[in-house]
C-alpha positions in Angstrom: -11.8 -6.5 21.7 -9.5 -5.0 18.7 -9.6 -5.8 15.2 -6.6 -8.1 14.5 -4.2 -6.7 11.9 -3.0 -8.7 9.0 0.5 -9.5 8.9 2.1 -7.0 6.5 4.9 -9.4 4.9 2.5 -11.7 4.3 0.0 -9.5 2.3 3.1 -8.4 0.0 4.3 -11.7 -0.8 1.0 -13.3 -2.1 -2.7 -13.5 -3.2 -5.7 -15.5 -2.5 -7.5 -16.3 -5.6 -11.3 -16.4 -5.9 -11.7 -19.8 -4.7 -9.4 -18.9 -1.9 -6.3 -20.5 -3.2 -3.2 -18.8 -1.5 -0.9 -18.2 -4.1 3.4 -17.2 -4.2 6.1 -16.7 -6.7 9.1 -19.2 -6.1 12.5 -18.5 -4.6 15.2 -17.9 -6.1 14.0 -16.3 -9.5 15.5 -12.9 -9.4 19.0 -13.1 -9.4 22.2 -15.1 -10.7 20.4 -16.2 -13.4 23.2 -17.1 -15.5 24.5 -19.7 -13.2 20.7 -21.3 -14.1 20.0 -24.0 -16.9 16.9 -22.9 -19.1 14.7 -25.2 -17.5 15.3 -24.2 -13.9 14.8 -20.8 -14.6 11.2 -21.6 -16.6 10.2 -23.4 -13.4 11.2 -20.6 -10.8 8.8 -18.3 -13.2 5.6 -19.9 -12.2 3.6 -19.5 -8.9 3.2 -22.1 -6.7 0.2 -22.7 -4.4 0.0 -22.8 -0.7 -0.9 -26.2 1.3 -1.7 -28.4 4.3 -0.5 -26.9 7.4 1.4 -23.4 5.4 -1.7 -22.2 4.0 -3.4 -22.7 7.7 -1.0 -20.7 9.3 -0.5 -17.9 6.4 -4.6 -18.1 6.8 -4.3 -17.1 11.0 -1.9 -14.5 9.8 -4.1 -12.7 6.9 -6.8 -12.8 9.6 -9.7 -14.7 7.3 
């Protein structure tokens, strides 16, 4: 049988970490920022971790 490849959106839009954390930036972060209080904006900048049943099915798609 074929190696399965990994989903290509998927391996630009995040990292796993060491421990195997599946990381993302947050939505919305990149444009019409002026429309955004201070604090909003502060909390898009972050990255977010993936969990429950998300980070099981972004796992099947990186193939690990």
């Amino acid at each position: 049988m074929p190696k399965l490849k990994s989903h290509s959106g998927v391996k630009k839009r995040l990292r796993v970490t060491k421990t195997g954390k599946l990381m993302r930036r947050r939505a919305g972060g990149s444009h019409f920022l002026e429309k955004k209080s201070a604090a909003r904006k502060r909390k898009l900048a972050g990255v977010e971790e993936f969990t429950g049943k998300a980070a099981r099915d972004i796992r099947r798609r990186l193939n690990t």
